[in-house]
PDB file as gemmi writes it, atoms N, CA and C in Angstrom:
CRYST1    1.000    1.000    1.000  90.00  90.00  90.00 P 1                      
ATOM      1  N   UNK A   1     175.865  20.406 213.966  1.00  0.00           N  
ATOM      2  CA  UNK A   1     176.298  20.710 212.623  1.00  0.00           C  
ATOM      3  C   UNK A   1     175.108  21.265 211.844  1.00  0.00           C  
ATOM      4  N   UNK A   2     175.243  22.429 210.868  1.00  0.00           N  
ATOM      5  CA  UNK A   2     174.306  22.990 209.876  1.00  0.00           C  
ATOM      6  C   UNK A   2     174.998  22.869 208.783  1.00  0.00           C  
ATOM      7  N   UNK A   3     173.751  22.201 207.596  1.00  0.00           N  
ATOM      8  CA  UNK A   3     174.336  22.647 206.329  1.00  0.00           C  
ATOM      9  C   UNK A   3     173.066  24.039 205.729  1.00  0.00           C  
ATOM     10  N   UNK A   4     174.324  24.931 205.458  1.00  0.00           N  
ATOM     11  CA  UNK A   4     173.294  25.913 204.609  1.00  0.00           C  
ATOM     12  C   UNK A   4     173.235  25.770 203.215  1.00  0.00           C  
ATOM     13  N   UNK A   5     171.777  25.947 202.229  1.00  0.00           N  
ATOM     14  CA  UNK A   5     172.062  25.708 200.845  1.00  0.00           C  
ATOM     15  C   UNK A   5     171.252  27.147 200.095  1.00  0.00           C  
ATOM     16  N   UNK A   6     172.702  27.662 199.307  1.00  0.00           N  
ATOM     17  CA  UNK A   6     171.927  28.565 198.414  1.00  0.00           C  
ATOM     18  C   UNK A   6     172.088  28.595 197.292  1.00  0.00           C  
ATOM     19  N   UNK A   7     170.660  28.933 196.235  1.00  0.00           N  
ATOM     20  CA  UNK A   7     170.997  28.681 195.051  1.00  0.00           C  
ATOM     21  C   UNK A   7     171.331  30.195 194.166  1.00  0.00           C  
ATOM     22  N   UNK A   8     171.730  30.092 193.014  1.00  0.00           N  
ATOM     23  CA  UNK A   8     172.674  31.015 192.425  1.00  0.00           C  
ATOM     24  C   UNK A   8     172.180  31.332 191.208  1.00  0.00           C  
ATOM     25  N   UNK A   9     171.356  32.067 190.548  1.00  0.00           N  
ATOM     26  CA  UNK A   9     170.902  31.996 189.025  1.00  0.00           C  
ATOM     27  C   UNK A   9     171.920  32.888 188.536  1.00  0.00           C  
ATOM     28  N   UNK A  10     172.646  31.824 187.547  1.00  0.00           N  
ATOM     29  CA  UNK A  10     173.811  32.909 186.596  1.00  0.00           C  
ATOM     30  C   UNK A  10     173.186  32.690 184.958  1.00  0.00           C  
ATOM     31  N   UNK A  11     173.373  33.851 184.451  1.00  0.00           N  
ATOM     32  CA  UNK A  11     172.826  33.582 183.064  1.00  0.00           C  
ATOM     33  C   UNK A  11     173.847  32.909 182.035  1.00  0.00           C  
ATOM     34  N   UNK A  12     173.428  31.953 181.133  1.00  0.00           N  
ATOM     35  CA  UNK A  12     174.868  31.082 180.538  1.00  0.00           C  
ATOM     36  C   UNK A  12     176.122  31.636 180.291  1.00  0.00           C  
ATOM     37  N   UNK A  13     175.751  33.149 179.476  1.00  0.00           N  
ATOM     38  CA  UNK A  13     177.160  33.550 179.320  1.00  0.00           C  
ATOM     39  C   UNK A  13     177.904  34.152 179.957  1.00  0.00           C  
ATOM     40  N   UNK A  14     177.674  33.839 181.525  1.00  0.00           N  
ATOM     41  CA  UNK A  14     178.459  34.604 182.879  1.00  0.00           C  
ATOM     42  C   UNK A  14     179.324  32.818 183.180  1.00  0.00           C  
ATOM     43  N   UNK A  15     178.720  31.888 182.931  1.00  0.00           N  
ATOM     44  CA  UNK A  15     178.947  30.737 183.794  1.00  0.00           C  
ATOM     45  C   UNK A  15     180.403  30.948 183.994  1.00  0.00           C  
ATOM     46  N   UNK A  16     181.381  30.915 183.098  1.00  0.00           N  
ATOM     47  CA  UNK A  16     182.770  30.861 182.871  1.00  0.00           C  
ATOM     48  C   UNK A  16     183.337  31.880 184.075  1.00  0.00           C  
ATOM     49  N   UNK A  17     182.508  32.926 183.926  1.00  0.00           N  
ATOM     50  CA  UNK A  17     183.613  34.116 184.775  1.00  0.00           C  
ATOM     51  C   UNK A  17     182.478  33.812 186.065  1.00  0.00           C  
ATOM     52  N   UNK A  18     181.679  33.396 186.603  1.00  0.00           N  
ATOM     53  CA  UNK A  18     180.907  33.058 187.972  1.00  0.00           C  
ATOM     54  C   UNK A  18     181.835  31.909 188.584  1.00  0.00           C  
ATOM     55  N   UNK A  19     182.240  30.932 187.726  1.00  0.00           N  
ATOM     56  CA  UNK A  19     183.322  29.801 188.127  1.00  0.00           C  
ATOM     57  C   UNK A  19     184.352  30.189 188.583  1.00  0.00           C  
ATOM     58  N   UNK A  20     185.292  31.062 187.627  1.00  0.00           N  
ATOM     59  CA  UNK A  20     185.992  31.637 188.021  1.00  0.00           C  
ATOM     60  C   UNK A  20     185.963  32.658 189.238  1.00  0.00           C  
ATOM     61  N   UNK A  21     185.425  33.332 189.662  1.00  0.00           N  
ATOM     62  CA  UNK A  21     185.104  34.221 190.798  1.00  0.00           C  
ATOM     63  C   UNK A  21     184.898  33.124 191.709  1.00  0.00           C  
ATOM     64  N   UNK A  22     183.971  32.165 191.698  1.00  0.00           N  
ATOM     65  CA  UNK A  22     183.904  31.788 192.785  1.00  0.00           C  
ATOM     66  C   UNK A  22     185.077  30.726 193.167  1.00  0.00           C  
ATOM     67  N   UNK A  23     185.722  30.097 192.046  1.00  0.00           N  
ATOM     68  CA  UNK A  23     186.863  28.975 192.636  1.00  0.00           C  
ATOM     69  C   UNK A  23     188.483  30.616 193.224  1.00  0.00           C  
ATOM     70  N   UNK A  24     188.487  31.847 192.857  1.00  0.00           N  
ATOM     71  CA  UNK A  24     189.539  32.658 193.347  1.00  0.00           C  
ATOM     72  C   UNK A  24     188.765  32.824 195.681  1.00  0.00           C  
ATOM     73  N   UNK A  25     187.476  32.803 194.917  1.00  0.00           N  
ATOM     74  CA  UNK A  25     187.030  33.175 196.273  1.00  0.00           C  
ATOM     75  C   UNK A  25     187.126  32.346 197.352  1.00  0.00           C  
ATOM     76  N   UNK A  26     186.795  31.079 196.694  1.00  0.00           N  
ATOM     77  CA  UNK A  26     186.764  29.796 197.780  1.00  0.00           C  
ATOM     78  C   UNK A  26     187.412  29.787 198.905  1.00  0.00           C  
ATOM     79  N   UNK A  27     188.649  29.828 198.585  1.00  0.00           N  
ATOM     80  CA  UNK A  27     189.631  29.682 200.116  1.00  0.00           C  
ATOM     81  C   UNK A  27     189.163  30.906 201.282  1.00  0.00           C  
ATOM     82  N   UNK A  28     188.390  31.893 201.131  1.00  0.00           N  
ATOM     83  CA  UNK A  28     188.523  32.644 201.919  1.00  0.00           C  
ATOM     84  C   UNK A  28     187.265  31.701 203.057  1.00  0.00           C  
ATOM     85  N   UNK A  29     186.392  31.330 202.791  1.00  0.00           N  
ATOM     86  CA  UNK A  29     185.375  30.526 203.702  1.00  0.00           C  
ATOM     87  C   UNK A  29     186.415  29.733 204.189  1.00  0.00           C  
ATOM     88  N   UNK A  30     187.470  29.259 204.331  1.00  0.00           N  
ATOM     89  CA  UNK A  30     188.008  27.865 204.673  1.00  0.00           C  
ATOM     90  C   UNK A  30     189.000  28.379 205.766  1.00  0.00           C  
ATOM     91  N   UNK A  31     188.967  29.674 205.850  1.00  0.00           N  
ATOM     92  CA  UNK A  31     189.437  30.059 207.031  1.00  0.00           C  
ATOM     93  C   UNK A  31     188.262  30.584 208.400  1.00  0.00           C  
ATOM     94  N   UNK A  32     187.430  30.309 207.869  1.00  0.00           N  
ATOM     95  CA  UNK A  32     185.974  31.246 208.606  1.00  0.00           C  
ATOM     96  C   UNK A  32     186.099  29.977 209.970  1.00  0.00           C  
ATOM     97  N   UNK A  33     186.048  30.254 211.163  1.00  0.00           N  
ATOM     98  CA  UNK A  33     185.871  29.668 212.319  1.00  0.00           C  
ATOM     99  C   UNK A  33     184.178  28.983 211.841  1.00  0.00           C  
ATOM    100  N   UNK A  34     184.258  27.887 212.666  1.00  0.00           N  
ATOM    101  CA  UNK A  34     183.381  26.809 212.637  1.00  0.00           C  
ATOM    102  C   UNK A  34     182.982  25.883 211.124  1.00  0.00           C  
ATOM    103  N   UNK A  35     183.427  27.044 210.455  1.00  0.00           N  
ATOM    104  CA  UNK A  35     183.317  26.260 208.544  1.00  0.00           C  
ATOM    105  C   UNK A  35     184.340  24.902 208.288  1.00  0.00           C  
ATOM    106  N   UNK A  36     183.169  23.533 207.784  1.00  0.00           N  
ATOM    107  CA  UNK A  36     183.468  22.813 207.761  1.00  0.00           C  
ATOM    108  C   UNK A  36     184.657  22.274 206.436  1.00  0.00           C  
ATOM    109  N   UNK A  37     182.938  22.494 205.364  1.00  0.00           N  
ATOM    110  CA  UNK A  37     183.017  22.209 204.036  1.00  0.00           C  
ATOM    111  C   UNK A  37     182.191  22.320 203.004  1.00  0.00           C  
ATOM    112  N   UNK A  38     182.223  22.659 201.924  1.00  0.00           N  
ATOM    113  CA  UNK A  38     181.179  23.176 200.713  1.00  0.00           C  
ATOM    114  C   UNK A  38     181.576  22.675 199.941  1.00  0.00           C  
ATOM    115  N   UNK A  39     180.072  22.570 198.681  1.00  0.00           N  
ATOM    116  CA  UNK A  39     180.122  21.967 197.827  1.00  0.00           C  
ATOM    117  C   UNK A  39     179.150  23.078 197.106  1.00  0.00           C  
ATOM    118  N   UNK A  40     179.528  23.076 195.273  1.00  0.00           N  
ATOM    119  CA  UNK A  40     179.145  23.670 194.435  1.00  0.00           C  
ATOM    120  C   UNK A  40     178.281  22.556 193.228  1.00  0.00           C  
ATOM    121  N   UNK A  41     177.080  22.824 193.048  1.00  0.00           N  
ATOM    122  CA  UNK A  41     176.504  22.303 191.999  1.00  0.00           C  
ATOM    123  C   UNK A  41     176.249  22.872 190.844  1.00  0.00           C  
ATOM    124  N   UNK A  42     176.643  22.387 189.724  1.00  0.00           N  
ATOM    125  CA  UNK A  42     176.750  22.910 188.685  1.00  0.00           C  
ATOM    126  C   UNK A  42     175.001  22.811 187.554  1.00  0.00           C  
ATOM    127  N   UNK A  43     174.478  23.875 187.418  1.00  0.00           N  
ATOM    128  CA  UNK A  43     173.312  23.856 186.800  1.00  0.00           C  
ATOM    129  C   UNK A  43     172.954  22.563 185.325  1.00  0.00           C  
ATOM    130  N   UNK A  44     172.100  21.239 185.261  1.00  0.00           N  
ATOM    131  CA  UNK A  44     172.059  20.855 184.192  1.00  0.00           C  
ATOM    132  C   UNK A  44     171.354  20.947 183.416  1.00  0.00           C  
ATOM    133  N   UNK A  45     170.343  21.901 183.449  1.00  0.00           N  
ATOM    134  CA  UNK A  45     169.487  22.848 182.593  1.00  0.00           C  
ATOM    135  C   UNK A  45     169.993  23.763 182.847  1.00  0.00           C  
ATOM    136  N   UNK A  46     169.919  24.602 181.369  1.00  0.00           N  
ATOM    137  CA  UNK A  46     169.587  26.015 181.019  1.00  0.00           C  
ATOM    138  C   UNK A  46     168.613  26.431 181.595  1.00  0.00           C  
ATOM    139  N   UNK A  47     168.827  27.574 183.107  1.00  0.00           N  
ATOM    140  CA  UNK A  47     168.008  28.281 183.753  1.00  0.00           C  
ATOM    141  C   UNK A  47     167.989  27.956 184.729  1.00  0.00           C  
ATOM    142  N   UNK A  48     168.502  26.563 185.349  1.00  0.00           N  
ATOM    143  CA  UNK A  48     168.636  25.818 186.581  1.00  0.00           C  
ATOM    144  C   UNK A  48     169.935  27.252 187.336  1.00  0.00           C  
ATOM    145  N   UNK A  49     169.713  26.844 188.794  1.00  0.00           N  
ATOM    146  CA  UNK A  49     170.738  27.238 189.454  1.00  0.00           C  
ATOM    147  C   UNK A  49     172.092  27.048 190.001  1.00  0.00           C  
ATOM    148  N   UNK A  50     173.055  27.528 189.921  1.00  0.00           N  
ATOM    149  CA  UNK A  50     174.072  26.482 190.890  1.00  0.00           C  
ATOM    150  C   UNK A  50     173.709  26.605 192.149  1.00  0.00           C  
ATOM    151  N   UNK A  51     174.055  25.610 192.843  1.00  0.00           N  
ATOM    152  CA  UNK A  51     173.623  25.214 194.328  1.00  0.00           C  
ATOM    153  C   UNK A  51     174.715  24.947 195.114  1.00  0.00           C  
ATOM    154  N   UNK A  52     174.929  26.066 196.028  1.00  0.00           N  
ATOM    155  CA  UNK A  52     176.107  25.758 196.663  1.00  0.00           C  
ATOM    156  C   UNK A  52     175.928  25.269 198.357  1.00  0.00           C  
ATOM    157  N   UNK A  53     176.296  24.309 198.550  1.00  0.00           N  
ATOM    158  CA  UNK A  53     175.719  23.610 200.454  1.00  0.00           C  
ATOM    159  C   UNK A  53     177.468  24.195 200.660  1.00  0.00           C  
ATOM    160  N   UNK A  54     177.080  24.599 202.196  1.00  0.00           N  
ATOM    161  CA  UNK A  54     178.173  25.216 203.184  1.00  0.00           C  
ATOM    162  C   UNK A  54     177.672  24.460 204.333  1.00  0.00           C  
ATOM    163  N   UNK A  55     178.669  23.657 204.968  1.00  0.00           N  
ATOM    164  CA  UNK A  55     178.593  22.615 206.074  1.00  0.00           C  
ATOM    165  C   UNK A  55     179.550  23.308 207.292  1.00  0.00           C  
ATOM    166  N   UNK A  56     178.481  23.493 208.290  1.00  0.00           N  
ATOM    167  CA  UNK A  56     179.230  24.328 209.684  1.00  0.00           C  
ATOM    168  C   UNK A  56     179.134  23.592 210.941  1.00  0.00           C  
ATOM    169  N   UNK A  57     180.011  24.025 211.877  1.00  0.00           N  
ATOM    170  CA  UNK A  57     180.224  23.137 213.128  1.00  0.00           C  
ATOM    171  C   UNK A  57     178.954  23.242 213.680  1.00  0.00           C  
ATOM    172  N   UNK A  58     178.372  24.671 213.235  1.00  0.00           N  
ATOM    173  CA  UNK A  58     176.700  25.405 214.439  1.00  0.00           C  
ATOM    174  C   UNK A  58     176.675  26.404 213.595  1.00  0.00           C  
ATOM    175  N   UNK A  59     175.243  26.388 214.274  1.00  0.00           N  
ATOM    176  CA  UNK A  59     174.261  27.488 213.483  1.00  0.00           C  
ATOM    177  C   UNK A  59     175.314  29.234 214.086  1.00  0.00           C  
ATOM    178  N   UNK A  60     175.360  29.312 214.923  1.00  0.00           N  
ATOM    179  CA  UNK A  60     175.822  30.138 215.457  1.00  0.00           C  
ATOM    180  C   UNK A  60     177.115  30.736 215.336  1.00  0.00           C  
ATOM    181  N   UNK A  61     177.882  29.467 214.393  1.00  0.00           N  
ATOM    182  CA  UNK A  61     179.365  29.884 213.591  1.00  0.00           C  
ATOM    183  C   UNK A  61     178.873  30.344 211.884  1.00  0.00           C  
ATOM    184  N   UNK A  62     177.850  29.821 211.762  1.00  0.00           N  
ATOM    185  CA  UNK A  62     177.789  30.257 210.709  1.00  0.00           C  
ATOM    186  C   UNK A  62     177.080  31.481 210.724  1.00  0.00           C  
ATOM    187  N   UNK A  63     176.099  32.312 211.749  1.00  0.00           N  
ATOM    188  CA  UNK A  63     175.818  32.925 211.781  1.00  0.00           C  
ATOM    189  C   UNK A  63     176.955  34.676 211.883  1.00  0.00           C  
ATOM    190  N   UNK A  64     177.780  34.134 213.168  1.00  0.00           N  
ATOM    191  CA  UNK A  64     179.016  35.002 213.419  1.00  0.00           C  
ATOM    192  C   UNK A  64     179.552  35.355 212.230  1.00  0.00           C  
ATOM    193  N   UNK A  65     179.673  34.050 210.998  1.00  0.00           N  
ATOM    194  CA  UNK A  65     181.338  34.065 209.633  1.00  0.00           C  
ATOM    195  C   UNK A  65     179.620  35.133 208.644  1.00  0.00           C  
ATOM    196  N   UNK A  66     178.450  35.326 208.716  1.00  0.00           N  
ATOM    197  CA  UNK A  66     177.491  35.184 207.655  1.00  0.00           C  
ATOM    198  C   UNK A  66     177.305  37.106 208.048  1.00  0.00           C  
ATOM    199  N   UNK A  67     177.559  37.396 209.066  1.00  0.00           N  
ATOM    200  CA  UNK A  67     177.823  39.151 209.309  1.00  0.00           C  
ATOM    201  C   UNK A  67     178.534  39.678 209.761  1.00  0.00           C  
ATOM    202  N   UNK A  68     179.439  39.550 208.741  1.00  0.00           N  
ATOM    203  CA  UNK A  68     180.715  40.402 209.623  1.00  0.00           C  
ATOM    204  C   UNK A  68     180.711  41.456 208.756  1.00  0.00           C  
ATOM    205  N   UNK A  69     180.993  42.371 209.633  1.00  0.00           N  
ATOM    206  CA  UNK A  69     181.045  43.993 209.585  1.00  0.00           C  
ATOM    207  C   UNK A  69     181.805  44.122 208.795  1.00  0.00           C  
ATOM    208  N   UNK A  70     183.249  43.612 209.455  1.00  0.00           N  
ATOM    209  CA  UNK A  70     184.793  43.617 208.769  1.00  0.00           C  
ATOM    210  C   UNK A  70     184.946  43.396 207.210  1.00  0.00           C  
ATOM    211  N   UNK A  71     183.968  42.340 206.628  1.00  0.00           N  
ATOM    212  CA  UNK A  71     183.862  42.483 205.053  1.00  0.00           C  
ATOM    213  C   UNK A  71     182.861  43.731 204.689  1.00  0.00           C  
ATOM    214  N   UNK A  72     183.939  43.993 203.078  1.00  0.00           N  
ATOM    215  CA  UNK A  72     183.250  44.846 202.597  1.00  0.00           C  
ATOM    216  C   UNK A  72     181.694  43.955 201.740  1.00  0.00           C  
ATOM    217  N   UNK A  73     180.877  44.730 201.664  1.00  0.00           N  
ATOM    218  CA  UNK A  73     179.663  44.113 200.790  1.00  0.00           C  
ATOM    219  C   UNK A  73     180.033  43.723 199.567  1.00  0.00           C  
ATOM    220  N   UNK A  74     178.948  42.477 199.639  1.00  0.00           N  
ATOM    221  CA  UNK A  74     178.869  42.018 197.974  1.00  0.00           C  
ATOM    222  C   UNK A  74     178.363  43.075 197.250  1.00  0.00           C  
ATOM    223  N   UNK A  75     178.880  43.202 195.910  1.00  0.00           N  
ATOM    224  CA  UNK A  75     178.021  44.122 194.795  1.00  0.00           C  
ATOM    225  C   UNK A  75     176.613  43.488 194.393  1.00  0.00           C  
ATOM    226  N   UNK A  76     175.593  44.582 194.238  1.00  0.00           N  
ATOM    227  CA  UNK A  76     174.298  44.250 194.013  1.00  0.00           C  
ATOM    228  C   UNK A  76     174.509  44.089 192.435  1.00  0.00           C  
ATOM    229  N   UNK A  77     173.147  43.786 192.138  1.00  0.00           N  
ATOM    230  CA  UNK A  77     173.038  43.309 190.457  1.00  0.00           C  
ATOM    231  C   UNK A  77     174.021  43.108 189.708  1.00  0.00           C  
ATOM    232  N   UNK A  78     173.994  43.217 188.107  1.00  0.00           N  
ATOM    233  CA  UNK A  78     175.313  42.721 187.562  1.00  0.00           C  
ATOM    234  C   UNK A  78     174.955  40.885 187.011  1.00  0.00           C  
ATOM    235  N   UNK A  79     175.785  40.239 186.251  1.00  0.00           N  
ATOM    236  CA  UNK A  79     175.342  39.178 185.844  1.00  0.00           C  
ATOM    237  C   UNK A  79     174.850  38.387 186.592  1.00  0.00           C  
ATOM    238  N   UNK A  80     175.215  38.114 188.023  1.00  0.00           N  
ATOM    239  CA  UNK A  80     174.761  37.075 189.574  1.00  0.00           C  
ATOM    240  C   UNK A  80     173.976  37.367 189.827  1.00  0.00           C  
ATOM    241  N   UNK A  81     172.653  36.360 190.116  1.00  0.00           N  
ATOM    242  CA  UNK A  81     171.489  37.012 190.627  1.00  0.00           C  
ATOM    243  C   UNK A  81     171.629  35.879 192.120  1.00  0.00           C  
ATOM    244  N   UNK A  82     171.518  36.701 193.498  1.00  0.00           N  
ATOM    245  CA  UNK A  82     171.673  35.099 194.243  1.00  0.00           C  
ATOM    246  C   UNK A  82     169.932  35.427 194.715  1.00  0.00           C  
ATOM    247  N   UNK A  83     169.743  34.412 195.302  1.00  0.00           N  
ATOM    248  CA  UNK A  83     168.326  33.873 195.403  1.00  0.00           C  
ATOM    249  C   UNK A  83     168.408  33.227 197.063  1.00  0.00           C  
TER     250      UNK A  83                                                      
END                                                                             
């Protein structure tokens, strides 16, 4: 089992629509082969990050679900900065 953790700098007045994007997005990881389960942390300072852990069967499922061709790319810049 791997947990991966990445953190997320959103600037305050994105938080609302970053929540939103990411709770429409969620379900799509929950079909990803070897994906267990994730968890989202919510920043408690101003400037802190959200921290999201993704829990996988193997490094190697998460590697397969982490490049796939088949998705189109995330958009660069814009209010999300990921880290």
């Amino acid at each position: 089992m791997i947990t991966v953790a990445n953190r997320l700098y959103v600037k305050p007045e994105y938080a609302d629509a970053f929540e939103k994007v990411f709770r429409e997005r969620a379900g799509l990881v929950d079909k990803m082969d070897g994906f267990i389960s994730n968890q989202v942390l919510r920043p408690v300072n101003e400037g802190d990050p959200y921290v999201v852990f993704t829990i996988w069967n193997s490094r190697q499922d998460f590697l397969n679900d982490s490049s796939r061709p088949d998705l189109p790319p995330e958009p660069h810049g814009g209010p999300f900065n990921m880290h």
